[in-house]
BAPATOR-12291 format. One record per residue (C-alpha): residue in one letter; x, y, z; residue number from 1. Coordinates in nm, 4 decimals. Layout:
<rs>
+--------+----------+----------+----------+-----+
: residu :       xx :       yy :       zz : num :
+--------+----------+----------+----------+-----+
:      A :        X :        Y :        Z : NUM :
...
+--------+----------+----------+----------+-----+
</rs>
This chain:
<rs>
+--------+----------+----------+----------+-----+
: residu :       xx :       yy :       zz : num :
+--------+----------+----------+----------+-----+
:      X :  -4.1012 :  -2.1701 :  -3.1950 :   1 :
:      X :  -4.3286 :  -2.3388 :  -2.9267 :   2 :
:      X :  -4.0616 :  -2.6553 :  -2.8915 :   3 :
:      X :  -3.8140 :  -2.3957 :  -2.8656 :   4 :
:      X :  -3.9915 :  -2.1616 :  -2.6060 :   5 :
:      X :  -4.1193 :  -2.4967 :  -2.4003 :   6 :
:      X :  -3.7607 :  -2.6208 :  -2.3949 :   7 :
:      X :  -3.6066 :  -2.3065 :  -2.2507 :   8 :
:      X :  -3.8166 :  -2.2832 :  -1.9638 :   9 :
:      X :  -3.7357 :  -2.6553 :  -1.8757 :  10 :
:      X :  -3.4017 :  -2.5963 :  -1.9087 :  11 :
:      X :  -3.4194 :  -2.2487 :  -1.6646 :  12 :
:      X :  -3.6600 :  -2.4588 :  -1.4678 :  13 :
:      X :  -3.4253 :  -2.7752 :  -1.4458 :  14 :
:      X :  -3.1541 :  -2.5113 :  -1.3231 :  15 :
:      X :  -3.3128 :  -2.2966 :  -1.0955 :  16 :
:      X :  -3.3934 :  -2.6374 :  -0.9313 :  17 :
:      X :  -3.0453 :  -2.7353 :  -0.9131 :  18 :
:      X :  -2.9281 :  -2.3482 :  -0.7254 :  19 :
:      X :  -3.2244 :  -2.4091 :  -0.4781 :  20 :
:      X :  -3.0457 :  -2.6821 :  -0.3713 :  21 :
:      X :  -2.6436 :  -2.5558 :  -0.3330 :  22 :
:      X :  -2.6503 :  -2.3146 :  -0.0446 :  23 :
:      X :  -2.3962 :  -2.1958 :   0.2192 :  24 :
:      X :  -2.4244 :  -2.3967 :   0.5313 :  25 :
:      X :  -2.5242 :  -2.1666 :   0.8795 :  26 :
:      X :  -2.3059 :  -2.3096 :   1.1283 :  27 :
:      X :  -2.3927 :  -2.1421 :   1.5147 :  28 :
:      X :  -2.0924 :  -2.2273 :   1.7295 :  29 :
:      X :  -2.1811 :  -2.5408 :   1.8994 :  30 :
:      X :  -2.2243 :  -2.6819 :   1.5672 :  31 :
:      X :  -1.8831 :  -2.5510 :   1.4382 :  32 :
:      X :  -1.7133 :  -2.7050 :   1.7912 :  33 :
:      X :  -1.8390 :  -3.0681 :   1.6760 :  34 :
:      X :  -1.7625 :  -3.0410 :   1.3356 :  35 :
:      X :  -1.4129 :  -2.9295 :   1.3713 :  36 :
:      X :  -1.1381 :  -3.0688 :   1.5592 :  37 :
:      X :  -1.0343 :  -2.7730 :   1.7523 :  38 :
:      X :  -1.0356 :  -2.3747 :   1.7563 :  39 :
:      X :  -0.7113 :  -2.1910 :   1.8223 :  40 :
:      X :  -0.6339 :  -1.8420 :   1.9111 :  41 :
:      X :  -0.2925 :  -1.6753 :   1.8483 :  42 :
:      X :  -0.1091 :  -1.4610 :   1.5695 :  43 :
:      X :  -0.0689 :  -1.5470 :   1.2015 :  44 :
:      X :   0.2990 :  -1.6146 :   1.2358 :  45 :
:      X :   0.3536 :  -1.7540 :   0.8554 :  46 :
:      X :   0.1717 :  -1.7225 :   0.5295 :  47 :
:      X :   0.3063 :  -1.9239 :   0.2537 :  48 :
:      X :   0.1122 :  -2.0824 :  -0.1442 :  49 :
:      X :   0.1883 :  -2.3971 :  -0.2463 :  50 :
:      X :   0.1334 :  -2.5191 :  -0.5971 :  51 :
:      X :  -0.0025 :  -2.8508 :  -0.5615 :  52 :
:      X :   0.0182 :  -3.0217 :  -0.9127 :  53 :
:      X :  -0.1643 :  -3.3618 :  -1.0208 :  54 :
:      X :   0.0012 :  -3.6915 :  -1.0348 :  55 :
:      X :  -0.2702 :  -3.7537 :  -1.3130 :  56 :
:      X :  -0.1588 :  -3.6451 :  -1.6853 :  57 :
:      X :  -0.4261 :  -3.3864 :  -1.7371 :  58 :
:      X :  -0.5163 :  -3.3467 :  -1.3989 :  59 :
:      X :  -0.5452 :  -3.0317 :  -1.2432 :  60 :
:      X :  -0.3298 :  -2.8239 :  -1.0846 :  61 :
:      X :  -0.4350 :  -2.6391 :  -0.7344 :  62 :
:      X :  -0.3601 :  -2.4002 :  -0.5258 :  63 :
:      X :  -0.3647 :  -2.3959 :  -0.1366 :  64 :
:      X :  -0.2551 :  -2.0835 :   0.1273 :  65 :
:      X :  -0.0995 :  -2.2264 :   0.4965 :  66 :
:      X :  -0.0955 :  -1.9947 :   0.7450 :  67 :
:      X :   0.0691 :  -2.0746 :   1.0688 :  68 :
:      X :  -0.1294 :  -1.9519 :   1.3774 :  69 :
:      X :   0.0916 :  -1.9748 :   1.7042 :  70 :
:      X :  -0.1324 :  -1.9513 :   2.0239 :  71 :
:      X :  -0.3386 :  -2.2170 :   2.2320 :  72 :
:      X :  -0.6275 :  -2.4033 :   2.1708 :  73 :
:      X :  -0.9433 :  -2.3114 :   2.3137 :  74 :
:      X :  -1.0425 :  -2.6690 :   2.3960 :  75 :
:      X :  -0.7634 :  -2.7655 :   2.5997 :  76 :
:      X :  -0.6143 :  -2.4415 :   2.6697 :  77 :
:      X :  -0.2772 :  -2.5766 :   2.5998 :  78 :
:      X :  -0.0378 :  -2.4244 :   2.4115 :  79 :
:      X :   0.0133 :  -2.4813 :   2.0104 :  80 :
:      X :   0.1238 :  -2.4003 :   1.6418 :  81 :
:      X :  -0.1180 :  -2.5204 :   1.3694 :  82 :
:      X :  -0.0730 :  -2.4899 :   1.0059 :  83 :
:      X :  -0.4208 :  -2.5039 :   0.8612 :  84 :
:      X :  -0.4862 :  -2.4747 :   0.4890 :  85 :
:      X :  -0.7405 :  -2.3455 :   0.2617 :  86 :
:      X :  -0.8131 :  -2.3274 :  -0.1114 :  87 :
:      X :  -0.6732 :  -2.0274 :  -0.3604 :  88 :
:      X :  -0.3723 :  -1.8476 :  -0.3336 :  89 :
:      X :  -0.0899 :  -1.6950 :  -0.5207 :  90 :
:      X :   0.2778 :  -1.8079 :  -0.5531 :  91 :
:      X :   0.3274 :  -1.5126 :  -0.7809 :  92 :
:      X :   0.1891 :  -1.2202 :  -0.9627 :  93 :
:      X :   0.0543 :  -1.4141 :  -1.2382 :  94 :
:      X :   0.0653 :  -1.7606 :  -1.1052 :  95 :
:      X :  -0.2211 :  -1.8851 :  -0.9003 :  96 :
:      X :  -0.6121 :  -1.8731 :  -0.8099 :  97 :
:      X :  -0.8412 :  -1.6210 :  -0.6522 :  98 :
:      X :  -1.0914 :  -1.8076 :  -0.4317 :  99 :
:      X :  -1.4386 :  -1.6412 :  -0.3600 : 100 :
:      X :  -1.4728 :  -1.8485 :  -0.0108 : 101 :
:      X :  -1.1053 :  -1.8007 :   0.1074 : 102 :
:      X :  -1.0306 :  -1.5880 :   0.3970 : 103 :
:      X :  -0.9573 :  -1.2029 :   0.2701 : 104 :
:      X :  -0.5763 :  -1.1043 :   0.2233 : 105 :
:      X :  -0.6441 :  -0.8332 :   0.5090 : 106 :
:      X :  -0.7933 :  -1.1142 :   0.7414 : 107 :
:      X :  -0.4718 :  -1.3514 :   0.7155 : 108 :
:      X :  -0.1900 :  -1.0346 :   0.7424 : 109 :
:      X :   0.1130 :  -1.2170 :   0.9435 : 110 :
:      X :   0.1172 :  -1.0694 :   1.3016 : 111 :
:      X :  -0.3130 :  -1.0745 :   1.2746 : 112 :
:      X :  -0.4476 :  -1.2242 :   1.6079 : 113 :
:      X :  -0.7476 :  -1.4548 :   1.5750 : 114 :
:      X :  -0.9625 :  -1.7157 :   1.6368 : 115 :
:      X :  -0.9382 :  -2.0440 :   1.3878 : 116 :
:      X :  -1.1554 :  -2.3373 :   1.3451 : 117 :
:      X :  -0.9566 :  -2.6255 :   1.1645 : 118 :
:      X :  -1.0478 :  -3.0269 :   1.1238 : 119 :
:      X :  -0.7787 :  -3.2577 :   0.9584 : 120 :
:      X :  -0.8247 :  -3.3471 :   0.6170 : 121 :
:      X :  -0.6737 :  -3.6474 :   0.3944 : 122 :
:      X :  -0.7587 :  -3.4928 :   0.1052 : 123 :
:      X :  -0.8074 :  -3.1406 :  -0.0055 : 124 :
:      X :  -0.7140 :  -3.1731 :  -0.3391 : 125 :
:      X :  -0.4576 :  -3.3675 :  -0.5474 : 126 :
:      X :  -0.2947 :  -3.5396 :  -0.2068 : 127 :
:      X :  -0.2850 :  -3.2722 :   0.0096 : 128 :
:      X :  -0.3581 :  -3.3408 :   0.3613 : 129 :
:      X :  -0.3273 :  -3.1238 :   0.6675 : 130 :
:      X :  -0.5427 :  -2.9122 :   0.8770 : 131 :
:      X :  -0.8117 :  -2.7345 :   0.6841 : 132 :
:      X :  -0.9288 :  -2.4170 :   0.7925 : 133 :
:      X :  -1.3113 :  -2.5502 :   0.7937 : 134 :
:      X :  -1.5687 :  -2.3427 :   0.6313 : 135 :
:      X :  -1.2552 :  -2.1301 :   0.4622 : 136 :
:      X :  -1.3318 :  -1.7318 :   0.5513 : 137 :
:      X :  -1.6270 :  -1.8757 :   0.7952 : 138 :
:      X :  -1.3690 :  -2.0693 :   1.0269 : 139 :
:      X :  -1.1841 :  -1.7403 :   1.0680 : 140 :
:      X :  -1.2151 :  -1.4700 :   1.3245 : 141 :
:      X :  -0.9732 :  -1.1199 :   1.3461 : 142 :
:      X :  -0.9367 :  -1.0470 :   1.7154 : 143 :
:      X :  -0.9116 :  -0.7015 :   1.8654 : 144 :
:      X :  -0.7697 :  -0.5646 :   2.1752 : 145 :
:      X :  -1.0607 :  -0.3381 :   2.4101 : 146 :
:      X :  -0.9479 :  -0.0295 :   2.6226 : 147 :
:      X :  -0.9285 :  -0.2997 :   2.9494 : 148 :
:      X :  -0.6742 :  -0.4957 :   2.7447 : 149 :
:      X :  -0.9405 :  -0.7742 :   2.6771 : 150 :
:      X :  -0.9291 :  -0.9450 :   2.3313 : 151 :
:      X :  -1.2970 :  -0.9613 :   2.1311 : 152 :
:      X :  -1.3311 :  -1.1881 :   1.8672 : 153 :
:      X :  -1.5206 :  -0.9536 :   1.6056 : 154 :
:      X :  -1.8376 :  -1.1727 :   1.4720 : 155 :
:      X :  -1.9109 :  -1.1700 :   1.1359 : 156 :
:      X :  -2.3196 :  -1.1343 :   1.1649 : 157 :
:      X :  -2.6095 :  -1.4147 :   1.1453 : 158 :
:      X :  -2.5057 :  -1.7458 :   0.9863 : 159 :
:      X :  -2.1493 :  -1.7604 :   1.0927 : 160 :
:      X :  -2.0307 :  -1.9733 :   1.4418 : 161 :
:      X :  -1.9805 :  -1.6121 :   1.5753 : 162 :
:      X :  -2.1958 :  -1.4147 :   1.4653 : 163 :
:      X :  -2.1640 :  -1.0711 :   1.7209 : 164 :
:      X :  -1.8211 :  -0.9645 :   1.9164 : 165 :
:      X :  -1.7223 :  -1.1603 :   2.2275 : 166 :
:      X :  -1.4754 :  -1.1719 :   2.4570 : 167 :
:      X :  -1.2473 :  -1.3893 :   2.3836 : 168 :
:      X :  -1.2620 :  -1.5225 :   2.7688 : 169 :
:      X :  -1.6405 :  -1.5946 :   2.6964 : 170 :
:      X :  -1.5284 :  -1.7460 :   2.4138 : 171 :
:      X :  -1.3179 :  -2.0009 :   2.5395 : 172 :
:      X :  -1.5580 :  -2.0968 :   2.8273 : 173 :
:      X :  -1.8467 :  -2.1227 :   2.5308 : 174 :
:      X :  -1.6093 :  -2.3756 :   2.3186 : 175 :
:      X :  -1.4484 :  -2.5531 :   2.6401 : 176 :
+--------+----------+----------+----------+-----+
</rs>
């Protein structure tokens, strides 16, 4: 019963040690800037799932959401569409994958104005390359409209690139 009882807590031991060590990344914004390749603001003009199957036998098959933001980037300040892609989605009722660190369905309505983070990637999964919409929900900011007719980016509170509402002008002179 000892062995038993000694082995147990190595084993909870041996994976408590491996939890301390996956954690969310805190990105503040002029870390997000670097890591990504730009940050555009505009609507959600397209939301489409694709099924991304394995060329591999048994491999797996995946599921990615696009959505099409139509806007300018706050880099250049030049105008732009970008498809960026994240993990999860649905290409039917029954057929796809819920993803706990994908962007909510509320935050990624067509006709949503916001503020996205992407970097290219050559390889999401099974061959898929694009624009990734880095840090999934974390590279994603819903925009609002104030009583001057000034968009604020609502933050998303301590941890995240922005973590309180800005203007959007403030924004843009941050990330430029």
């Amino acid at each position: 019963m000892k062995l038993s009882l000694f082995a147990l807590a190595g084993l909870a031991l041996a994976s408590a040690g491996t939890l301390a060590v996956a954690q969310i990344e805190r990105l503040d914004l002029p870390t997000m800037v670097t890591r990504t390749d730009d940050a555009v603001y505009g609507a959600i003009v397209a939301k489409e799932v694709a099924k991304v199957v394995s060329e591999e036998p048994d491999g797996p098959t995946l599921y990615f959401t696009k959505i099409t933001v139509d806007g300018y980037s706050l880099k250049s300040g030049q105008p732009t569409v970008v498809d960026m892609w994240y993990g999860g989605g649905f290409v039917s009722e029954t057929e796809g994958v819920h993803n706990s660190e994908a962007p909510s369905a509320d935050d990624t309505k067509v006709g949503n104005k916001v503020v996205a983070f992407h970097k290219y990637e050559y390889n999401m999964g099974n061959g898929l390359s694009g624009n990734a919409l880095y840090a999934w929900h974390g590279g994603l900011y819903r925009t609002f409209e104030n009583r001057a007719g000034e968009a604020i980016v609502l933050g998303r509170g301590e941890g995240y690139a922005i973590g309180s509402n800005v203007k959007l002008s403030d924004l843009d002179s941050q990330i430029q």
